[in-house]
PLY file of the C-alpha trace (Angstrom):
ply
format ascii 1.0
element vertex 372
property float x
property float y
property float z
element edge 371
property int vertex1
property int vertex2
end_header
113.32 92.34 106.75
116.92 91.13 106.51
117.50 90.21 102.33
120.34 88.03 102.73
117.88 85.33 104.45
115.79 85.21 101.71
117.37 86.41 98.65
120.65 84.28 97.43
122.94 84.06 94.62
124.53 80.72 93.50
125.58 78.50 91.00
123.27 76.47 89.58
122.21 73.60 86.38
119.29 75.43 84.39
117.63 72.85 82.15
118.57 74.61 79.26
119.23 72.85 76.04
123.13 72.53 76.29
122.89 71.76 80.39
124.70 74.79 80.87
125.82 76.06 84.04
125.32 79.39 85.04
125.49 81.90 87.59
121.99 83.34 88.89
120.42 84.72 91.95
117.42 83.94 94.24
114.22 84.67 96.32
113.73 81.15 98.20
111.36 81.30 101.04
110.50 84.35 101.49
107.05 84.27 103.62
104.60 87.26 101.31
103.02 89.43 103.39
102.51 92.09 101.17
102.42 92.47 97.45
105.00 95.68 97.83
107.35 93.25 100.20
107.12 91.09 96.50
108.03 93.52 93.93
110.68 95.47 96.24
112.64 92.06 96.77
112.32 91.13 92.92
113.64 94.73 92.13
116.35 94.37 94.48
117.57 90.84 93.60
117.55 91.89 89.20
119.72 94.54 89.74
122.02 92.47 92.25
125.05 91.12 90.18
127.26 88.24 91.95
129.68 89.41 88.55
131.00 92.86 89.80
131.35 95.00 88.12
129.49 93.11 85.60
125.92 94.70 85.58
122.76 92.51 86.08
119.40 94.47 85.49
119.44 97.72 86.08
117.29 100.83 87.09
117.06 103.34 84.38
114.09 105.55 86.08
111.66 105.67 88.84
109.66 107.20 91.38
107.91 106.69 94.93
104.51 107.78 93.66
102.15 110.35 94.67
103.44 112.82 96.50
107.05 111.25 96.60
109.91 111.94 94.45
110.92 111.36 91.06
114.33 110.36 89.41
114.94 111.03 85.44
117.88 108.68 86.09
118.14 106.39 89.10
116.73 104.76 91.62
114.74 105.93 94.22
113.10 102.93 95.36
115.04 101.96 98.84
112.88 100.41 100.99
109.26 98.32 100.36
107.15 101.66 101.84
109.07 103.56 98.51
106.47 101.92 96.66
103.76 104.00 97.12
100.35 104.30 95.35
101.23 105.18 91.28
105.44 104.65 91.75
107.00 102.85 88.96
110.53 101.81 88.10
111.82 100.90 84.89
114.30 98.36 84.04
117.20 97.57 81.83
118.22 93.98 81.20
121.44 92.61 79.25
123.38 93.89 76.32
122.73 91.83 73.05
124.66 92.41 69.32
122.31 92.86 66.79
124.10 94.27 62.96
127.27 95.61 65.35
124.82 97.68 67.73
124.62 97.13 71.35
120.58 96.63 72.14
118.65 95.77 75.43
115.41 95.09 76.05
113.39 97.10 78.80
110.99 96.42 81.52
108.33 99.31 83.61
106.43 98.32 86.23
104.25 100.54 87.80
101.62 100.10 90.88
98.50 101.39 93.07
97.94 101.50 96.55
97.25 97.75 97.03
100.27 96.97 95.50
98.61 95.65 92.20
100.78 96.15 88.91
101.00 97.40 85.50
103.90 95.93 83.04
105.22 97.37 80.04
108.01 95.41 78.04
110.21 97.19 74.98
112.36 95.44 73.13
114.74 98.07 72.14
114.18 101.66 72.02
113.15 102.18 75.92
110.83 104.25 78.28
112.62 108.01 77.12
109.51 109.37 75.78
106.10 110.68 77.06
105.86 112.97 80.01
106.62 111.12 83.09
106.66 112.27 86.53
106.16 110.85 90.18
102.76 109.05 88.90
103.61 108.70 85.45
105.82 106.32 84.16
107.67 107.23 80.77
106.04 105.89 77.15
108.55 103.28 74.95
107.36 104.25 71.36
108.08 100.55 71.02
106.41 99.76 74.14
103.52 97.23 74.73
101.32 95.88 77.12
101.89 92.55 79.35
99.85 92.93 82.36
97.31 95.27 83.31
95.82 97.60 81.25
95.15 101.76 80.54
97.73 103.96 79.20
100.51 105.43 80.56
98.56 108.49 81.47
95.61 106.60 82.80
96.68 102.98 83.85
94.45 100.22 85.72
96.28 97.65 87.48
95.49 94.05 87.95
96.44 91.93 91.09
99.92 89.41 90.67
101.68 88.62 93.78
99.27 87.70 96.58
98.43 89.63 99.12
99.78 87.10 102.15
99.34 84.14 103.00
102.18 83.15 100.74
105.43 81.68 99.66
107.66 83.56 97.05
110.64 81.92 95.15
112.02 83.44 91.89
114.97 82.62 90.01
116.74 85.58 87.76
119.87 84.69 85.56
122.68 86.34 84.74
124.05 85.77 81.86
120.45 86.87 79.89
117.26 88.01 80.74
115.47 85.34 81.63
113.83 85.19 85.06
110.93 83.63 86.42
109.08 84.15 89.77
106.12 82.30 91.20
104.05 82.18 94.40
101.89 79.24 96.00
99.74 79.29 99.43
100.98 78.79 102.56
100.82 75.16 103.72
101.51 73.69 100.02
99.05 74.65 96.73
99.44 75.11 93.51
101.11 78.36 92.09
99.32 80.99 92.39
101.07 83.29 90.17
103.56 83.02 87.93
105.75 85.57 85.70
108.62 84.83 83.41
110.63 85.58 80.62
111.80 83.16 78.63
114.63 83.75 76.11
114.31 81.44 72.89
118.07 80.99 71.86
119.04 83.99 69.22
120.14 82.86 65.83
122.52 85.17 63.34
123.09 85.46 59.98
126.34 84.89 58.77
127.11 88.65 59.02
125.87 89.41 62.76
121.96 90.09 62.08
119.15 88.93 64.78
116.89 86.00 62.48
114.62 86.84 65.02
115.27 90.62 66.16
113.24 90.27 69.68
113.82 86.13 70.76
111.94 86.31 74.22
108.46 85.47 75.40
107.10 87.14 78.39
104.31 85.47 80.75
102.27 86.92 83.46
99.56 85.38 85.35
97.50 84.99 88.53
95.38 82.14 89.58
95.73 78.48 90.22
95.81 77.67 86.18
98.98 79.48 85.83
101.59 76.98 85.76
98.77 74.84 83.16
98.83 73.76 79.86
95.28 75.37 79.73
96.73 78.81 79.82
100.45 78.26 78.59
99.44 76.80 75.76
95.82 78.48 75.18
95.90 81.03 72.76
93.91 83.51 74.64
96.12 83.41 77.65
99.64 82.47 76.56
102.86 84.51 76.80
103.16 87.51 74.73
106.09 87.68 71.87
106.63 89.47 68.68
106.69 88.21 65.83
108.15 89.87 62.27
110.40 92.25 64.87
111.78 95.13 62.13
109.07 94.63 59.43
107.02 97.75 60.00
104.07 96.39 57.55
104.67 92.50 59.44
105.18 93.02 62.91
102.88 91.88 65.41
102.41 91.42 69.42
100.52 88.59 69.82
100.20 85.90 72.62
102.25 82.88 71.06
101.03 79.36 72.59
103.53 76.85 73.32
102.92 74.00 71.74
102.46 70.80 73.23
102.16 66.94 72.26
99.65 64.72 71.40
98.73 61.72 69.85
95.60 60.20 68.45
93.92 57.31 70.40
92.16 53.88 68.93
88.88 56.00 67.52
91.71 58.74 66.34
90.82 61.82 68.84
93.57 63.83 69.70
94.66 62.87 73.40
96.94 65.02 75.60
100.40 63.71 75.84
102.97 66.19 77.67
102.36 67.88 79.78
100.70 65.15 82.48
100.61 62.21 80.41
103.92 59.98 79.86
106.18 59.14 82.46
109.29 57.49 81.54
109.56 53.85 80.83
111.28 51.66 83.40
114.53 50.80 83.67
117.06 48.40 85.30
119.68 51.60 85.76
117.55 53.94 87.18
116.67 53.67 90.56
114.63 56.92 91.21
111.80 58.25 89.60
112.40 59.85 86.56
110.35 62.31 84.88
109.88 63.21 81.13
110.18 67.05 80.19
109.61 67.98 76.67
110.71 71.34 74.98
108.07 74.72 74.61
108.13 75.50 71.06
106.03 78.97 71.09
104.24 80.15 67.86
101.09 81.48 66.44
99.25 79.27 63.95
99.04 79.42 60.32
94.80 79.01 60.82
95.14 82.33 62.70
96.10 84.32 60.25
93.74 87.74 59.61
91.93 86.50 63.38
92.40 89.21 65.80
92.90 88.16 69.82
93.08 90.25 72.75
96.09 91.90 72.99
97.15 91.49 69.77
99.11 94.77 68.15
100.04 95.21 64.93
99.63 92.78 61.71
97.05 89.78 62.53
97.90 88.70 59.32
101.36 87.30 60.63
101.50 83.75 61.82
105.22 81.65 62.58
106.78 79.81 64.63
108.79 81.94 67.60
111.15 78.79 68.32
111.14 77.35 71.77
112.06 78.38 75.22
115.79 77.89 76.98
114.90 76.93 80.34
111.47 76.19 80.76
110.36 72.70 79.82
106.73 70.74 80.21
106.18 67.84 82.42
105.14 64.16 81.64
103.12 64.20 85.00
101.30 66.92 86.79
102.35 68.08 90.30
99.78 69.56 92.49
101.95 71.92 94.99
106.01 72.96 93.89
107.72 69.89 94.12
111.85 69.57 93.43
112.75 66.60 91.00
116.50 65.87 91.29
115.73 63.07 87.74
114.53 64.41 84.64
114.51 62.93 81.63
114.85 65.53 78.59
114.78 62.70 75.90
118.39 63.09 74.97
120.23 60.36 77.46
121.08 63.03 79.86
119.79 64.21 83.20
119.30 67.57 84.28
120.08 69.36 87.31
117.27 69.99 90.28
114.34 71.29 88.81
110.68 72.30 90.55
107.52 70.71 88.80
104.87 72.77 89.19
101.74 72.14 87.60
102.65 71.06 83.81
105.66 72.75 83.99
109.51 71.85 85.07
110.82 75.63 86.59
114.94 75.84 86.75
115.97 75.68 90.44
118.89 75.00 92.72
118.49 72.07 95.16
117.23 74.27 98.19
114.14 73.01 99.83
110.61 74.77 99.06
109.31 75.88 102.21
105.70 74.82 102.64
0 1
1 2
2 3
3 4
4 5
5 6
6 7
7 8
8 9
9 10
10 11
11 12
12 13
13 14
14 15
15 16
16 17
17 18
18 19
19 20
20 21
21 22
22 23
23 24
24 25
25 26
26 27
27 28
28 29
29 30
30 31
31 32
32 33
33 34
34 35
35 36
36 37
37 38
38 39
39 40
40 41
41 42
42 43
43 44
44 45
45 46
46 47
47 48
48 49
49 50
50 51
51 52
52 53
53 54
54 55
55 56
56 57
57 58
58 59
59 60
60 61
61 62
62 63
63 64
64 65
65 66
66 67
67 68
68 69
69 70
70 71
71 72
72 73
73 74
74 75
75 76
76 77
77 78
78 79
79 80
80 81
81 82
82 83
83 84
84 85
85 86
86 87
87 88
88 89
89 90
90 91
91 92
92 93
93 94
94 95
95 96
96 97
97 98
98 99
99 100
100 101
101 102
102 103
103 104
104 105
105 106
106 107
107 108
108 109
109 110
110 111
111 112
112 113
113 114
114 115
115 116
116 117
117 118
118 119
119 120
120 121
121 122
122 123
123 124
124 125
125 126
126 127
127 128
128 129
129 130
130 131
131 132
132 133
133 134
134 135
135 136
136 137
137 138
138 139
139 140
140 141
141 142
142 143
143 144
144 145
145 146
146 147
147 148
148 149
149 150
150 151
151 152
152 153
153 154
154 155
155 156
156 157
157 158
158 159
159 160
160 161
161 162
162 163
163 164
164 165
165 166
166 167
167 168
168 169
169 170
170 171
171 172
172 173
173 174
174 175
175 176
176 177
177 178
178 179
179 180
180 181
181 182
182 183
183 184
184 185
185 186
186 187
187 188
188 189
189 190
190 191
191 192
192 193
193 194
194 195
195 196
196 197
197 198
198 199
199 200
200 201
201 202
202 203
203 204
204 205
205 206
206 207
207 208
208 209
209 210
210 211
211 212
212 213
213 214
214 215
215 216
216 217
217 218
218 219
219 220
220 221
221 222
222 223
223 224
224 225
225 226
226 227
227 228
228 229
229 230
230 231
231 232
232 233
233 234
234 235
235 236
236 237
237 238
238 239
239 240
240 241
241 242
242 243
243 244
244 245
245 246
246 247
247 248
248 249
249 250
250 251
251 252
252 253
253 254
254 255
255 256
256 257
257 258
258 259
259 260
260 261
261 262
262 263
263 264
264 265
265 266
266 267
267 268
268 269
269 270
270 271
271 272
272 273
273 274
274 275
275 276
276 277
277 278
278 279
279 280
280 281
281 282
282 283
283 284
284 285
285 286
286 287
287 288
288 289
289 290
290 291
291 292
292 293
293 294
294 295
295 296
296 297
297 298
298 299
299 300
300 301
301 302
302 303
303 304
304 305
305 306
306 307
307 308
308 309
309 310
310 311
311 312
312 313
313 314
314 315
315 316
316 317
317 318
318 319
319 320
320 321
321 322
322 323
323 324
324 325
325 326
326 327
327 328
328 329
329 330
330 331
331 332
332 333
333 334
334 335
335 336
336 337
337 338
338 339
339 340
340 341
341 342
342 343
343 344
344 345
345 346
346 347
347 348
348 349
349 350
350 351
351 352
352 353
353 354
354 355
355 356
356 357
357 358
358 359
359 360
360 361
361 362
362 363
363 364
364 365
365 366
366 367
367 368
368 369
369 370
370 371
């Protein structure tokens, strides 16, 4: 496997709310053969940096698995057959202010044999505790669950990246944490997994403290509903968030749905609006299609309050608004495989940069074809 035909770093126009620019790196085409082949290249590409010696991601711990060898500090993950059955690695993203202090939010993956996965997020305190070793991967006492299931001394693991058969693209910035990856069949489907985070854009009091202490959502899922309303925004499969971050007696990790739009039709029943139904009206200046996006804005409802969901941790009392996603937008029209979109239409008079629509969703991108 040679990286540098498959994984990239450019410049590139996220879809963010300001149109930004910003420097990120790439999978694009890489054929998926294995799961392992997946999660090596991912690894290798977060803790790339085009910003030397700026750091992107990076390795705080890991291991090769059973048998192998285990680093307190480090990486020991070189090569896709590293990740053998029960290795883990554990990852740091960006520094953030928060009151003065220098914070970052961590990442642990951890696998079996078949290459299926177990993820752990923390949003601040990190994987130093618990007794790791080459098959156990460290405990956050802040730490929760995003894919998978178990505990750290006894995990099950779920299936993410396909097996083969498969395309792999991801897209990881570097200037925050967000990233998303996705994967769709060979010949052209519709994405078959898909994994993000999603930053929502932090807001400060007027003397340096976080509003919201932890402003990401993570997503993880498998299956052909992935990139779908139905599960984005269903509140039994939506990204995980936390909401009331530094209220002990508040706080709560929850799956937080992102909203979407609708209106009411001539008998008054609610009728889906974005995503997959509103293109943009015609116009004499515009002489290729243009698509509508619309903003995610993520949040539990107030009619949930004291109603307990799966994977909820903490208070099921709290219910807010999280705020909505920098990069990720819906779509006015479905698409059935990864298609790019050079016209979008984010309801502000502007255009944005080339963008993938996938499913409901519009997915940052550079203009580099999709391999099929």
């Amino acid at each position: 496997m040679q990286l540098n035909h498959t994984a990239q770093h450019s410049t590139s126009t996220l879809p963010d709310q300001a149109h930004l620019t910003t420097v990120t790196l790439y999978i694009k085409n890489l054929s998926l053969t294995t799961p392992q082949l997946g999660w090596f290249t991912i690894k290798t590409q977060m803790i790339a940096s085009t910003l030397a010696p700026g750091a992107n991601w990076t390795v705080i711990s890991s291991s090769t698995g059973s048998g192998g060898v285990y680093a307190q500090s480090g990486d020991v993950i070189t090569s896709v057959s590293s990740l053998g059955n029960l290795a883990w690695f554990v990852l740091r993203g960006h520094a953030f202010i928060d009151s003065g202090v220098t914070c970052y939010r961590y990442l642990c993956f951890q696998f079996n044999a078949a290459g299926d996965v177990r993820i752990t997020y923390s949003p601040r305190l990190g994987f130093v505790a618990g007794s790791p070793s080459t098959t156990q991967v460290p405990s956050a006492t802040d730490g929760q669950l995003i894919y998978g299931g178990g505990t750290d001394a006894s995990p099950t693991f779920a299936a993410l990246l396909p097996t083969g058969g498969a395309w792999i693209q991801a897209l990881i910035s570097e200037v925050d944490d967000f990233f998303e990856v996705f994967t769709y069949n060979v010949g052209g489907s519709a994405l078959t997994s898909l994994f993000y985070l999603e930053p929502i854009p932090p807001v400060y009091t007027i003397s340096g403290n976080l509003i919201d202490g932890d402003p990401v959502v993570i997503y993880a899922r498998a299956g052909v509903d992935c990139s779908l309303r139905s599960t984005i925004g269903q509140e039994a499969k939506a990204a995980f968030g936390t909401l009331g971050y530094g209220l002990p007696l508040q706080t709560l990790w929850a799956r937080l749905a992102a909203g979407w739009r609708a209106v009411a039709d001539s008998s008054d029943v609610a009728q889906q609006q974005i995503p997959a139904g509103l293109v943009t009206q015609p116009s004499p200046y515009i002489s290729v299609p243009t698509y509508r996006a619309e903003t995610m804005l993520y949040g539990r409802r107030t009619a949930l309050s004291g109603t307990t969901i799966s994977g909820d941790v903490g208070n099921v009392n709290t219910v807010g608004a999280k705020g909505e996603g920098t990069y990720l937008r819906w779509s006015g029209t479905l698409f059935a495989t990864p298609t790019l979109v050079a016209a979008v239409d984010l309801g502000c008079g502007c255009g944005a940069g080339t963008v993938i629509g996938a499913g409901h969703l519009f997915l940052p991108w550079t203009d580099t074809a999709l391999s099929m």
